[in-house]
VEXZA-960302 format. One record per atom (N, C-alpha, C): x, y, z. Coordinates in steps of 0.1 Angstrom, whole numbers, plus 5000, padded with zeros to 4 digits. Layout:
BEGIN
XYZ;...
// end
This chain:
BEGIN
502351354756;501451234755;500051284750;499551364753;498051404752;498251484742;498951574737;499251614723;499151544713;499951444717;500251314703;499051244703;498351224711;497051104709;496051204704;496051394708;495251414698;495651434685;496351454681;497151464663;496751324659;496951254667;497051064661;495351074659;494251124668;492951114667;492651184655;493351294650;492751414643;492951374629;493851274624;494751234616;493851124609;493551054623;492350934618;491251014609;490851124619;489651154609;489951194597;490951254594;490951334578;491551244571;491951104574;492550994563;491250894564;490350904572;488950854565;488150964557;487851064555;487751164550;487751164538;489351114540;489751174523;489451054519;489550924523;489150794518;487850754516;486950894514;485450884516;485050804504;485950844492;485650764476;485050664477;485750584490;485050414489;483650414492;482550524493;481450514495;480750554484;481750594476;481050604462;481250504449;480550494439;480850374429;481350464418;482350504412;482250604404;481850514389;481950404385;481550314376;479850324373;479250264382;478050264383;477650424387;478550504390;477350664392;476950634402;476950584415;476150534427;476650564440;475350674446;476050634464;475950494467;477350474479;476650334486;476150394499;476750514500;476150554517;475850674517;474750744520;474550864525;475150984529;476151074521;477451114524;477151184540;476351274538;475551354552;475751254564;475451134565;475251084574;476850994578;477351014567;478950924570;479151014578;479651174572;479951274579;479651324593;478351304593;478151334603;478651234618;478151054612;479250984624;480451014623;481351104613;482751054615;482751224627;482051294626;481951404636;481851384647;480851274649;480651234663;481851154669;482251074661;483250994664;484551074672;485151204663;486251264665;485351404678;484351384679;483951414696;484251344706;483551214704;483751094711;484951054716;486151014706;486751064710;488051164715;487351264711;488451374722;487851354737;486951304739;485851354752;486951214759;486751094748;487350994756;488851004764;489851054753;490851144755;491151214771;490151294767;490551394782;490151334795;489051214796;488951134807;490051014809;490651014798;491850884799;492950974807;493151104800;494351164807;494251174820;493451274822;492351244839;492751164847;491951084845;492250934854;493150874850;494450884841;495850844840;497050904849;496151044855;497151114862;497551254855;497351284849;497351434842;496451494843;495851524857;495351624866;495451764863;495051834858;495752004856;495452024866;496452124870;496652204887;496352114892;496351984894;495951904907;497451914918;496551984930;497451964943;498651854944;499751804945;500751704950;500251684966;500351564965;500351504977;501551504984;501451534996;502851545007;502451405015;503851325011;503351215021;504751205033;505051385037;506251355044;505851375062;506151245067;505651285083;507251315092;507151395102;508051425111;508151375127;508551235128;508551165139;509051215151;509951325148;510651355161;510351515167;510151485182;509151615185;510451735189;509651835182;510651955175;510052055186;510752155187;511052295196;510252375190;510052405177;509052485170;508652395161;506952375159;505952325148;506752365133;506452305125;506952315110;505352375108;505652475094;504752515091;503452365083;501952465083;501252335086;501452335066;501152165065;500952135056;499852175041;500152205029;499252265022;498752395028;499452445031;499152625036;498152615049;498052495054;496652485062;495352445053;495652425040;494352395027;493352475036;491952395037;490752495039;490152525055;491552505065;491752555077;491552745077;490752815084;490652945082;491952935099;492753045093;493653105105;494652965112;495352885103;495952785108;496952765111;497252905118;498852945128;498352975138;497553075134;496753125148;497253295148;498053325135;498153405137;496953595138;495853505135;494653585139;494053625152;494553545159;494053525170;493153425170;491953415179;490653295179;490053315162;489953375153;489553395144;489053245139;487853195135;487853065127;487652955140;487952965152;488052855161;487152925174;486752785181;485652815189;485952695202;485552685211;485952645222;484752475219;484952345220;484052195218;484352185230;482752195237;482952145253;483052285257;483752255272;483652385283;484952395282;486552355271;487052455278;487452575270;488252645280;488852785279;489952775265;489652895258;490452895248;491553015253;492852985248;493653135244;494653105237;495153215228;495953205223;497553265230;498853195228;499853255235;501053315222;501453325228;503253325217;504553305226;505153215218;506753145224;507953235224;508853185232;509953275230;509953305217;510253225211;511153215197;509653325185;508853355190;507853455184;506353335179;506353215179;505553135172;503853145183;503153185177;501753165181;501353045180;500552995192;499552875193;498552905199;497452805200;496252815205;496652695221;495352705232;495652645243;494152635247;493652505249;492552475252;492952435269;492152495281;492952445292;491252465301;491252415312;489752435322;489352315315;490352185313;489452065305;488951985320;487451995315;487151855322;486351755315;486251775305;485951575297;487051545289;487051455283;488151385277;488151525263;486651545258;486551605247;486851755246;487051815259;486951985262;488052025253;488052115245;489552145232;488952275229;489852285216;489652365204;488952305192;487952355185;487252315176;487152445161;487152375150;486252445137;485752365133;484452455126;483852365116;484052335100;483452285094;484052265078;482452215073;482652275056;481852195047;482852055048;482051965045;482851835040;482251725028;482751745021;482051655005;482551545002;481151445008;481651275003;481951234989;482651314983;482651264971;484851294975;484651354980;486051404986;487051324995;488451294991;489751245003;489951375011;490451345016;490851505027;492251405038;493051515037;494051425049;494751565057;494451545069;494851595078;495851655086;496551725095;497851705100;497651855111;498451855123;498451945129;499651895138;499951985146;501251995160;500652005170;500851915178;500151885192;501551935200;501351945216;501951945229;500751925240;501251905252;500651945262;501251975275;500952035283;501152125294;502052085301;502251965304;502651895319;502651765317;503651685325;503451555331;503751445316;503251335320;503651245312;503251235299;503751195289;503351155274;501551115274;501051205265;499351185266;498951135250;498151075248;497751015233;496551145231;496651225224;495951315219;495051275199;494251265202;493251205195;492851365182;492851335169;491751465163;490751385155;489451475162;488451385157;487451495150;486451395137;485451495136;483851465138;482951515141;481851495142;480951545128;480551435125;479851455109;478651445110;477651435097;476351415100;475751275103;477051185102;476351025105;477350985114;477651075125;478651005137;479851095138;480851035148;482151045155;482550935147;484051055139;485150955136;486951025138;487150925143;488451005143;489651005134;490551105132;491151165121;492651085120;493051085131;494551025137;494651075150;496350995158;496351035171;497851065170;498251105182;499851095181;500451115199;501151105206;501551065210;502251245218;501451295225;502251455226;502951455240;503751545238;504651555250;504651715255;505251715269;505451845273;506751905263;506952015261;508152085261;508252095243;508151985239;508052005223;506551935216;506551985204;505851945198;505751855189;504851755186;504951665179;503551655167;503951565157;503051595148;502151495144;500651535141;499351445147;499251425129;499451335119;499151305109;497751215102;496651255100;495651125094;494951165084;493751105080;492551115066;491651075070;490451145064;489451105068;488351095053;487351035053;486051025037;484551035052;483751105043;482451135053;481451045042;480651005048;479750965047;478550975036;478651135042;477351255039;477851365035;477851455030;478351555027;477051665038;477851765042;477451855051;478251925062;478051975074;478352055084;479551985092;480751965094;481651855105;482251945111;482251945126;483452015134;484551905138;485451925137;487151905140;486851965155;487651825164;488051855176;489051765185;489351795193;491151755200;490251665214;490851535211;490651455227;491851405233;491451425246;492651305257;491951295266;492351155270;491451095288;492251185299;493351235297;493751315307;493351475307;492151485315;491951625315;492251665327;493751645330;494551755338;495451835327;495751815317;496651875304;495951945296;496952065297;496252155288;496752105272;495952145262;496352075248;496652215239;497352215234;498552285225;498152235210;497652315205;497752285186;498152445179;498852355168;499052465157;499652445147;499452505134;499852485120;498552375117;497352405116;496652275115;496252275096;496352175094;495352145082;494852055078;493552105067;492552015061;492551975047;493051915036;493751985027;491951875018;491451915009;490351785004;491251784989;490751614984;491651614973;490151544962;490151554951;488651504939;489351354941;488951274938;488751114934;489451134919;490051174913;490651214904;492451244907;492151314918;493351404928;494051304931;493051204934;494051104945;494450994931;493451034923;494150824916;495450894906;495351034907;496751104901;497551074911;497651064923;499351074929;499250944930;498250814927;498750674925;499750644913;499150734905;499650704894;501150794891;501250894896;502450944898;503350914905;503050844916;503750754924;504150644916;503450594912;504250434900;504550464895;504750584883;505450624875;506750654884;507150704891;508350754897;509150654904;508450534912;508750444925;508950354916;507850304907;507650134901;508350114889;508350234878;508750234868;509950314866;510650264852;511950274847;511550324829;511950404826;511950434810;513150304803;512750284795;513050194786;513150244766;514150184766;514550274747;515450144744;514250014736;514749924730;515449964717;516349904711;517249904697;517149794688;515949784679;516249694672;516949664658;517649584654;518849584643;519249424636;519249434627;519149324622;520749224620;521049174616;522949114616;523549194615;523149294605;524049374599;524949474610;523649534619;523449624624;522349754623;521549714611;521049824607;519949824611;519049904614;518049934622;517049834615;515949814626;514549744617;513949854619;512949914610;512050004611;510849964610;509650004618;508149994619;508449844622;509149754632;509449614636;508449624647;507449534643;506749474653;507449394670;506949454682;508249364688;506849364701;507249294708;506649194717;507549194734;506949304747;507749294756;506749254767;507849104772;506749044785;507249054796;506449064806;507449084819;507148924826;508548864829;508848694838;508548704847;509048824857;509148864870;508848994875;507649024884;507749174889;508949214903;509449294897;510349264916;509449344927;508349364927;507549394935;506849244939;507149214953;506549104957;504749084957;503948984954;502749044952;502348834957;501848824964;501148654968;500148714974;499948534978;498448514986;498948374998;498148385008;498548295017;498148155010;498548045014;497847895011;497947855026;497647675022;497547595030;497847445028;497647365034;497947195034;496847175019;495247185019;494447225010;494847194998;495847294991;496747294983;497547134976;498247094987;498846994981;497846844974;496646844975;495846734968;495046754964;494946904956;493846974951;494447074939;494146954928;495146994914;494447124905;493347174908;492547284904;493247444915;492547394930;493547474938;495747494932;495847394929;497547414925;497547554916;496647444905;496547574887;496247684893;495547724896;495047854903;496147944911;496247864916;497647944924;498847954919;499347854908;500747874905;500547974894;499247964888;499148094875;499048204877;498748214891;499148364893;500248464907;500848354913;501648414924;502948354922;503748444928;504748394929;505848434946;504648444952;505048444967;503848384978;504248364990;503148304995;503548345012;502648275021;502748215034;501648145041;502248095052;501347945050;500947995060;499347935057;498247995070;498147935088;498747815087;498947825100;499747685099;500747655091;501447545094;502547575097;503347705101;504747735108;504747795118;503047765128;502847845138;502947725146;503647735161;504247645172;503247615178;501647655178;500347575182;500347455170;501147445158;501147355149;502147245149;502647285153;504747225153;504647175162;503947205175;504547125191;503047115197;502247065194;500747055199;501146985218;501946905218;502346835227;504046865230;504246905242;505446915242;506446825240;507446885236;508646805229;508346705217;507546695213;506846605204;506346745188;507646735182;507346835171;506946765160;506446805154;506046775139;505846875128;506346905122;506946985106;506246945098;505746805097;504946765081;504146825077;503346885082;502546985069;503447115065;504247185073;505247285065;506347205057;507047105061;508047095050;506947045038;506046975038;505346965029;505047055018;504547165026;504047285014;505347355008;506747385019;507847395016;507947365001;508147255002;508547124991;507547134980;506447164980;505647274972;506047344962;506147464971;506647594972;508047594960;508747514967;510547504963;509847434944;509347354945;509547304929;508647404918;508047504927;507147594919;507647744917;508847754925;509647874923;509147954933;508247944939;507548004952;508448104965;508548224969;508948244980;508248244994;508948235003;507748185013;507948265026;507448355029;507548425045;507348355054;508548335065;508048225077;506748305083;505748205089;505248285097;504248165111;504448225122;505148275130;506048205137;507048285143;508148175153;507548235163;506648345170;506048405183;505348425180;504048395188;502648505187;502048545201;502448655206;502048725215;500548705223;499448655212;498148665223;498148535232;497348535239;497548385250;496748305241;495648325238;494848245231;496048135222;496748205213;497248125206;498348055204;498648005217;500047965222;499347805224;500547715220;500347555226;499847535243;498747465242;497947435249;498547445262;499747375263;501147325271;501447465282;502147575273;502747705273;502347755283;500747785284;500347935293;500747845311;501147715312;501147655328;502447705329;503547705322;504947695324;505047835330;506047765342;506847875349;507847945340;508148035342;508848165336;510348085334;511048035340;512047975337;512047865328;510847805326;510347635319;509747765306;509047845308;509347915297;509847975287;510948045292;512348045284;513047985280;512847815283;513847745279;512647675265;511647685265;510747615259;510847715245;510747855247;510747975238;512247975230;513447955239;514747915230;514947765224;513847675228;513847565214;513647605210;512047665210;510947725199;511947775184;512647895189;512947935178;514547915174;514947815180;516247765177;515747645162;514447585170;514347485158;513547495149;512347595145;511947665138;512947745124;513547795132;514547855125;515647805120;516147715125;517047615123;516747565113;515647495109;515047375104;514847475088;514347595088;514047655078;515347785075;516147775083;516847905078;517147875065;517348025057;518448025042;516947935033;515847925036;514547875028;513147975027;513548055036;512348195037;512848305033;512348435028;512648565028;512048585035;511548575048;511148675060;511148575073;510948665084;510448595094;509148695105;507948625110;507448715116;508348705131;508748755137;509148695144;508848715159;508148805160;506948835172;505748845165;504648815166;503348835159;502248965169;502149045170;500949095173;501249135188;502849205190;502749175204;502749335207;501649435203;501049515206;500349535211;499049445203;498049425211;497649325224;499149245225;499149175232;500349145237;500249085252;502049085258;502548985270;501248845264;501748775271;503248715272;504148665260;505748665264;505948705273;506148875268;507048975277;506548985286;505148945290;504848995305;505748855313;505048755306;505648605313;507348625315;508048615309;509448665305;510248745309;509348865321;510048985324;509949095322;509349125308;509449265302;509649265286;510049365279;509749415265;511049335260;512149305272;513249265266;513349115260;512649065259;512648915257;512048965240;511349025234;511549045221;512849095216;513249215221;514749225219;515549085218;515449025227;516348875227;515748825214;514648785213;514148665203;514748715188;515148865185;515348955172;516248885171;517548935183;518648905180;519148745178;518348665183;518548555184;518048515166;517148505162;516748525147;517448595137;518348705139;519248745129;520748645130;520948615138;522048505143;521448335137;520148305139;519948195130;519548205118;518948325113;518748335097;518748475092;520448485088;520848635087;520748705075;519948605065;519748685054;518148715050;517148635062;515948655061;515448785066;514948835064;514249005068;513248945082;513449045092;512849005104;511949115107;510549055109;509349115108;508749165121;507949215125;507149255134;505549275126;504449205135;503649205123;502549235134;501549365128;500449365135;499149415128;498049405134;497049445125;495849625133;495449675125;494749785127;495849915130;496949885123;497649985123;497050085111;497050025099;496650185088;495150125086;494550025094;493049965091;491850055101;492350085111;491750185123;492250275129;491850435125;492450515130;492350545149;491050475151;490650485169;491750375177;492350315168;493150165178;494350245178;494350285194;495850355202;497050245205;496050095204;497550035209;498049985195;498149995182;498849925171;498750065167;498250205172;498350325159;500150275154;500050445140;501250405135;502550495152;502150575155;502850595167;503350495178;501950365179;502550285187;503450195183;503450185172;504550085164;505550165160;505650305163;507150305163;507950315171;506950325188;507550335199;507950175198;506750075196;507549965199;508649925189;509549935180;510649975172;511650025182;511550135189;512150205195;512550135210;511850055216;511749925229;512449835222;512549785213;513049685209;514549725206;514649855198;516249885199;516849925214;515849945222;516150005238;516649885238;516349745238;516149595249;518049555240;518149625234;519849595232;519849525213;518449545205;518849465193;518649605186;520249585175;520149675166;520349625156;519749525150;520149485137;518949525126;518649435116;517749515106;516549445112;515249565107;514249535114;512849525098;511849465102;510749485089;509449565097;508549625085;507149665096;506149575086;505749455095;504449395086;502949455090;502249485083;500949555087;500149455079;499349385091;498349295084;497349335076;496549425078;495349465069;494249405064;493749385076;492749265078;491349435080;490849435067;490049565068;488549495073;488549585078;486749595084;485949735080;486649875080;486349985077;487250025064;487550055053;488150125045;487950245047;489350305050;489550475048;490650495043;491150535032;491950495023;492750625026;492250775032;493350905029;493950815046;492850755054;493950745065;494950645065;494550535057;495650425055;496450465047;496850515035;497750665033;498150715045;498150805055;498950875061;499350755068;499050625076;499150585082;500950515082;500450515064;501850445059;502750545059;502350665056;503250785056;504150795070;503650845081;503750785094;505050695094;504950565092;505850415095;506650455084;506450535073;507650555068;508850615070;508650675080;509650775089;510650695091;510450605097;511450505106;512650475091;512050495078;513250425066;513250255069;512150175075;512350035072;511349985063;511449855058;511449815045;509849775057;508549805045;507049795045;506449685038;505649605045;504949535034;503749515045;502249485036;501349435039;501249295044;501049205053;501449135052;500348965054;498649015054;497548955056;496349005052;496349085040;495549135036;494149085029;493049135034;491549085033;490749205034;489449215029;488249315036;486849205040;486149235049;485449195055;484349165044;483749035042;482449015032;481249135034;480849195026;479749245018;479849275005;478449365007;478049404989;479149474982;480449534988;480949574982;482549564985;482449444988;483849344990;485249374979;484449334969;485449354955;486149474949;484849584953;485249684949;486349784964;486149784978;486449784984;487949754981;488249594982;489649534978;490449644970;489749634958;490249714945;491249864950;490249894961;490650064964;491950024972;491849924986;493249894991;494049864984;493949754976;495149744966;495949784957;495449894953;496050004943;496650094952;496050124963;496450254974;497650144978;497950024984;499150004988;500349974978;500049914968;500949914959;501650034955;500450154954;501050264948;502250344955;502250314972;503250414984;503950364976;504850474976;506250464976;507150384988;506250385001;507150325012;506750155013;505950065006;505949975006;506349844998;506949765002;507749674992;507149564994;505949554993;505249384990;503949365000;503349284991;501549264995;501949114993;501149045004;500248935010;498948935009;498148835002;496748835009;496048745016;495148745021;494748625032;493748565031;494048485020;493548455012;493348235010;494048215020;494348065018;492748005014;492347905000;491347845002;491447705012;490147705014;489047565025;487847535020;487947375019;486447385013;485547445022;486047455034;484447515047;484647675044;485447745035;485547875037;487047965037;487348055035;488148105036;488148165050;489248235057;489448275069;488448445070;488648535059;487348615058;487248635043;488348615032;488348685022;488448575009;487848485007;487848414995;487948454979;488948404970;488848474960;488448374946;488048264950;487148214942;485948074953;485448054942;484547944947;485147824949;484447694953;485047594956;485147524942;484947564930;485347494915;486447584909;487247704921;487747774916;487447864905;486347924906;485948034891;486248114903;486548224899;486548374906;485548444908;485748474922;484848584926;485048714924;484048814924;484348944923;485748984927;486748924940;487648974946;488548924939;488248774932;489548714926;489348784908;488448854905;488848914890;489749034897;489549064906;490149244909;491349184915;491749084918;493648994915;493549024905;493148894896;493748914884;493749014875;492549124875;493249294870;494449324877;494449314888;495849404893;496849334890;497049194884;498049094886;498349124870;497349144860;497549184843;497949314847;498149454852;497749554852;499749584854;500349504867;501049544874;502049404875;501349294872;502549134872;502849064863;501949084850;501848974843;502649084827;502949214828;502549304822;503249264807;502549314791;502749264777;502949384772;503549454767;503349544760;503749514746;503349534734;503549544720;503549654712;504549684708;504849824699;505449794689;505549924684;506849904666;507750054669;508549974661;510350094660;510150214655;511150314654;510650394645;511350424636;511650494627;512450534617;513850464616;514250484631;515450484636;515850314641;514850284643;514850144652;514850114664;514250214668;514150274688;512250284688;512050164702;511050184707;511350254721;510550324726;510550354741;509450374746;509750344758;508150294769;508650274783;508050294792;508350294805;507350164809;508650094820;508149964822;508149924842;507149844846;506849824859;508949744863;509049774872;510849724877;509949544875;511349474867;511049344868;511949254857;512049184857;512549084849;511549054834;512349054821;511649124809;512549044796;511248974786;512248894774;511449064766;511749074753;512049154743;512149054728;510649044720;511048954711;510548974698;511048954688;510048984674;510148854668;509348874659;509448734646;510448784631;511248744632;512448764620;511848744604;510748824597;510248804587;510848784575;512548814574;513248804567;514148684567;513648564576;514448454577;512848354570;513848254562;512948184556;511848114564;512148064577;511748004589;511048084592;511048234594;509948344601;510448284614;512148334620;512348244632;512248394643;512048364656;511848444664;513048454675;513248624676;514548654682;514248724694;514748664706;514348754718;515748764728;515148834738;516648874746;515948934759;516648864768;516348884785;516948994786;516449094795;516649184803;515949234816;516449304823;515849344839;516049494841;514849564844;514549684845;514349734864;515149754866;515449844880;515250014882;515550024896;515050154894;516550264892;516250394887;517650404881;517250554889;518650644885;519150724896;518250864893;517750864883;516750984876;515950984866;514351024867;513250984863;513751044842;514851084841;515151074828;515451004826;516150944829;517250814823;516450714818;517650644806;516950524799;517750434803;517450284800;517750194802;517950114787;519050144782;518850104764;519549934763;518249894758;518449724752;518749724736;519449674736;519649634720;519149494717;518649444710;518249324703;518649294691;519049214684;519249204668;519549074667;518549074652;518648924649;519748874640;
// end
């Protein structure tokens, strides 16, 4: 590719060149233009661009030597550490097989190094008495820089301890990731971190339990350019999102059209991509246009939640969801239920938090007998516990963890072909939140298959941002990818300020790009009083900063056109986003100039060679 676009640049210049005649009159004997100075812009031009060139390739993802990103995490705690990631990148001594070399004692405690049966060196921070007493190094760190993390925890003794790696920079304590360590094996501490400031950071190990000694090794720091990173986005969609394509165009005969102008649109992306609505919606014919022009999935902001449905007991009412339903249904719309449970007390029918445990249960198997009922075989999802990480009124009311277990299985039995969700927020949004980290959501995955349900499960991650840190929402997802269940965003917003739009911009290319996630939500429903945090146009519907950076990503990645011509042979080829796709030219040899097109659908196929060959012929 970068070869050909310079030959194709180089080519331009010497066929304006040689076409310089037209600046002279040879009739009249007359310059029209200054030959020196033609020359000279057509020099600057064929600088211009090559320079443009090598920054397109750049930031297209043709990184020379740029590092690969490892986005592989190891959930299950192992007898010996795996060697650390990126050789340890700019960790000095990240086995330990130096001994203390490079590492120094944060706090008062005692450092030493040991070795295991099996020959493997670690380090052992132990005499802890603050939460903070560890092993520490320090590092340059350059805010112009991603950097993502990873090391092997254990600890000494006793029960499972959340061990924390954090770093101290020149504008504060931030922490890196946490994980979840145990006695006897090791397990592995994955995150990312962006500084501030560029300058001096030490790296250091916390737990509230300073009776445990802490265990690290294989650690690394690996830093990636802003360049680094929008290369493995884009190598990632090239590999995950896209399919090669080698159209055939031919006319009745069969014979090739050459240099055929042809025209490829994409109908459908099969990557899911909406925004929430609302009631709003239905009598607001500006709000409709806006929305139907650019989505084609949704969920409704709070009209399939049971504080909505049953305000008063036994006394349900559905009209504003079958309403938007009925919406939805004539606009081709998909719709994620949401919610049949929501875990916090706050947000339970008024009714709910008096009921005895047994008047509970029986109120909780309407709940989602007629919710589900009423809508099965009309959603592709269901949330179907909401947020019950951070919160545990149900299961506390109910007994225990097992009453989610019930509610799963009870929902795959009323709607067996909807994808059943678990949805929480500050999982890849805050690396300090222990109760939704990505470890705690996979233990609770793991409670839920304990409580007796083994059927298919989803991970919704709301992404309701307040801080962007993009290497750690990256690992975060890396992490939840482990489990192999199907990912999606599932409320996504960033908090208003000065730099809202561009902010958005960075999360939404970073989640689209995983490979482990299959569809974005945003949270986004309009109100005339406001959006819930993240508005993406005004109340006359023009767009705001956040709603042009949709619609780039929606031209970029949903809406996508491409136009090319055949070659010799009558073969275009181009690699295209997975989606549903017409293919069409205008027939210049029919007296009509009539136009010939042909549906096709581009999936992902079994190797990044393969083509997917369309024929067309008029």
């Amino acid at each position: 590719m970068r070869s050909f676009l310079l030959q194709y640049i180089i080519v331009c210049y010497f066929r304006v060149a040689q076409n310089f005649k037209t600046c002279y009159n040879e009739d009249e004997n007359t310059v029209l233009f200054d030959s020196n100075i033609v020359l000279l812009f057509l020099h600057f031009w064929l600088l211009f661009s090559y320079m443009f060139l090598i920054k397109w390739v750049c930031c297209a993802g043709f990184v020379a030597n740029a590092t690969p990103y490892d986005y592989s995490f190891t959930n299950e705690c192992l007898e010996n550490p795996k060697n650390p990631q990126y050789n340890g990148g700019i960790v000095v001594n990240p086995e330990f097989k130096e001994g203390l070399n490079g590492w120094t004692s944060f706090g008062n405690a005692k450092l030493q190094v040991r070795r295991s049966e099996t020959g493997n060196e670690f380090i052992v921070a132990h005499q802890r008495n603050q939460s903070f007493d560890s092993v520490s190094q320090e590092f340059f760190m350059d805010h112009e820089k991603l950097y993502t993390f990873s090391a092997w925890v254990q600890i000494s003794h006793g029960d499972d301890a959340t061990v924390v790696a954090t770093f101290r920079t020149p504008t504060g304590f931030y922490d890196v990731g946490l994980t979840m360590a145990k006695p006897g094996c090791w397990s592995m501490l994955k995150g990312g971190i962006t500084v501030n400031q560029s300058g001096s950071t030490q790296l250091y190990f916390q737990s509230k339990n300073t009776s445990i000694d802490i265990w690290v090794d294989s650690v690394s720091l690996q830093p990636f350019t802003q360049e680094e990173w929008r290369a493995h986005r884009y190598q990632s969609i090239e590999k995950e999102r896209k399919s090669k394509v080698k159209i055939h165009a031919v006319d009745s005969e069969g014979k090739p059209l050459v240099n055929q102008k042809i025209t490829i649109s994409q109908k459908l992306s099969n990557f899911p991509f909406g925004c929430a609505i609302n009631t709003n919606i239905l009598t607001n014919e500006a709000y409709k246009n806006w929305f139907t022009s650019r989505f084609k999935y949704t969920t409704f902001e709070n009209e399939m939640k049971w504080y909505t449905n049953e305000r008063v007991q036994n006394q349900e009412d559905y009209s504003s969801s079958d309403a938007l339903l009925e919406f939805t249904k004539s606009n081709g719309i998909s719709v994620r239920g949401h919610n049949v449970f929501w875990d916090d007390p706050k947000y339970q029918p008024s009714w709910v938090p008096n009921l005895e445990s047994q008047q509970l249960e029986d109120a909780t198997t309407k709940r989602i007998n007629s919710v589900m009922g009423r809508y099965s075989g009309q959603v592709i999802a269901w949330d179907v516990v909401n947020e019950n990480m951070h919160f545990d009124f149900l299961e506390r009311k109910l007994g225990g963890m097992g009453s989610s277990s019930k509610f799963y299985s009870m929902a795959s039995v009323l709607d067996g072909h909807a994808d059943l969700f678990l949805n929480e927020y500050n999982t890849i949004e805050e690396p300090g939140d222990e109760l939704s980290s990505p470890d705690s959501y996979l233990k609770k995955i793991e409670e839920i298959r304990s409580g007796g349900y083994h059927g298919p499960l989803s991970i919704g991650l709301e992404g309701h941002f307040t801080n962007v840190d993009i290497p750690y929402m990256r690992s975060a997802i890396d992490k939840l990818a482990s489990s192999r269940l199907p990912i999606w965003i599932t409320e996504l917003d960033v908090q208003p300020g000065p730099n809202q739009g561009e902010l958005l911009e960075q999360v939404l290319r970073e989640a689209h790009a995983h490979p482990a996630v299959n569809g974005i939500v945003l949270w986004s429903a309009w109100s005339p009083e406001g959006c819930y945090r993240m508005c993406l146009t005004d109340n006359d519907f023009r767009n705001l900063a956040t709603g042009d950076v949709v619609d780039n990503i929606i031209n970029e990645f949903f809406g996508v056109v491409v136009m090319g011509m055949t070659d010799e042979s009558g073969f275009y080829e181009t690699s295209l986003i997975h989606g549903d796709y017409e293919v069409s030219y205008q027939n210049e040899t029919d007296v009509k100039s009539s136009r010939i097109s042909q549906d096709f659908k581009v999936e992902a196929s079994g190797s990044s060679e393969d083509f997917l060959n369309i024929k067309i012929s008029g």
